[in-house]
C-alpha positions in Angstrom: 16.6 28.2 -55.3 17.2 28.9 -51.8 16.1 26.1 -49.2 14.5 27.2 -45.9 16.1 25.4 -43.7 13.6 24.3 -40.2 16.2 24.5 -37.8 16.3 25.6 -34.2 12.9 25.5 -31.9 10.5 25.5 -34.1 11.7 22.0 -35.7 9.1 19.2 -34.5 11.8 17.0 -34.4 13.9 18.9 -31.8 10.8 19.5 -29.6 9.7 15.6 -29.9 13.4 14.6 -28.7 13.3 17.6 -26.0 9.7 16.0 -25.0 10.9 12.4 -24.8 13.9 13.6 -22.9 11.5 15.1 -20.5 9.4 12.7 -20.2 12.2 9.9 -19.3 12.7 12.7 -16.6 10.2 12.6 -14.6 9.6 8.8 -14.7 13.1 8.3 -14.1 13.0 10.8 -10.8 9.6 9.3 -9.9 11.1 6.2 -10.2 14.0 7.3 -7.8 11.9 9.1 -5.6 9.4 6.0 -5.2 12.0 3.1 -4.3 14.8 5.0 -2.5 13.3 8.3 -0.8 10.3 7.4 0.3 12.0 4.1 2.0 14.6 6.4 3.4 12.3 8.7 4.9 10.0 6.2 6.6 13.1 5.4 8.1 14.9 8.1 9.2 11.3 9.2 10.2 11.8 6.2 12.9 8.0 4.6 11.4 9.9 1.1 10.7 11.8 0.6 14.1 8.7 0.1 16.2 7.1 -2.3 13.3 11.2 -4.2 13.8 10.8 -4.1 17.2 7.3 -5.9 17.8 8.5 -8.7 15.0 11.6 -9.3 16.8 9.4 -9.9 20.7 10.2 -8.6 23.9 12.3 -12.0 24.7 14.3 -11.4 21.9 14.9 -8.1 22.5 15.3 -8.6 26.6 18.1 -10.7 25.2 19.8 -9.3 22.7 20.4 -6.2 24.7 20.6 -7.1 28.1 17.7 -4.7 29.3 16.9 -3.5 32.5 13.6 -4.0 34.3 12.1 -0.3 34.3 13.1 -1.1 30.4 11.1 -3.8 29.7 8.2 -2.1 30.9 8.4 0.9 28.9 9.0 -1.2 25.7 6.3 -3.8 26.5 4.1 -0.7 26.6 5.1 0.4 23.7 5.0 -3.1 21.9 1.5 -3.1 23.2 0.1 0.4 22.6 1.6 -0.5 18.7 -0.1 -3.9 18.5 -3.5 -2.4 20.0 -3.5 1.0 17.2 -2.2 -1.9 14.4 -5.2 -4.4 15.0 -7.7 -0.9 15.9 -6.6 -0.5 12.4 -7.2 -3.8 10.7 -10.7 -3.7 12.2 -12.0 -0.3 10.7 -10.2 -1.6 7.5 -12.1 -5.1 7.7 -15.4 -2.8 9.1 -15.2 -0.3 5.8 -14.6 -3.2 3.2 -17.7 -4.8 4.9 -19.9 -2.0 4.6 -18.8 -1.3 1.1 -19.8 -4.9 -0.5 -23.1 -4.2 1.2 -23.2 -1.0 -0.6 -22.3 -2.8 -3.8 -24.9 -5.9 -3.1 -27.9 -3.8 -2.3 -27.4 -2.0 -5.9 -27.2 -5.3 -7.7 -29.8 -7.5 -9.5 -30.6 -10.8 -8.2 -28.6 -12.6 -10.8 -25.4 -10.2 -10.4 -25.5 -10.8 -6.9 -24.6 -14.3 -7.4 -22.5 -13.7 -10.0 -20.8 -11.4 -7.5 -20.5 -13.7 -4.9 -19.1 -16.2 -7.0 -16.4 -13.7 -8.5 -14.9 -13.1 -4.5 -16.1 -16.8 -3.8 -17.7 -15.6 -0.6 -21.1 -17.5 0.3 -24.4 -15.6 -0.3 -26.5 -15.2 2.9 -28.6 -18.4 3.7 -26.1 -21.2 2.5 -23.2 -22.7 4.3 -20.8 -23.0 1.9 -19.4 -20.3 -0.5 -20.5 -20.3 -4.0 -16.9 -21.6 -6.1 -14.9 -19.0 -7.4 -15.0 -18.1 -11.4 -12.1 -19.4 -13.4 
């Protein structure tokens, strides 16, 4: 009797291992790509020194390195063209998350509204106080 023997590619064994392997792959190089290039790049891209700068304050900085007048004016600009696009920001955010729980409120039933306004424990139009949040 001669035995076949299931060797090489076609072996479901070798392609599960060779799929696993690839798998581990890509999650560990999203992994790495997640927590040390994207943080590199913001970076290098300069998006975190402005953010640095306007938690540290213009006194701090004025201090720390001894700035000169026409200095301080461009970075208070700066500080203050970033704080006005940061809270622009915060208001469409606040503006869209509004308009969206109207959207979800006008599609519900009078007994899932309150049910919904209980689940974010926000008050339902016409009472003072907010309806206690589920548990």
């Amino acid at each position: 009797m001669l035995r076949q023997s299931n060797a090489g590619w076609s072996n479901p064994r070798v392609l599960g291992i060779l799929a696993v392997v690839f798998v581990c792959g890509i999650a560990c190089g999203s992994a790495f790509t997640n927590a040390f290039m994207h943080h590199r790049m913001f970076i290098i891209s300069g998006g975190q020194g402005i953010d640095q700068a306007s938690r540290f304050g213009l006194q701090r900085l004025q201090q720390e390195l001894a700035l000169t007048p026409a200095q301080v004016q461009v970075i208070t600009k700066e500080l203050d063209d970033y704080a006005k696009y940061y809270q622009n920001i915060e208001d469409q955010r606040e503006d869209v998350a509004q308009l969206g729980t109207q959207h979800i409120i006008a599609i519900l039933k009078p007994d899932q509204k309150l049910r919904f306004y209980k689940l974010l424990g926000i008050s339902p139009p016409g009472t003072a106080a907010p309806v206690s949040a589920v548990r």
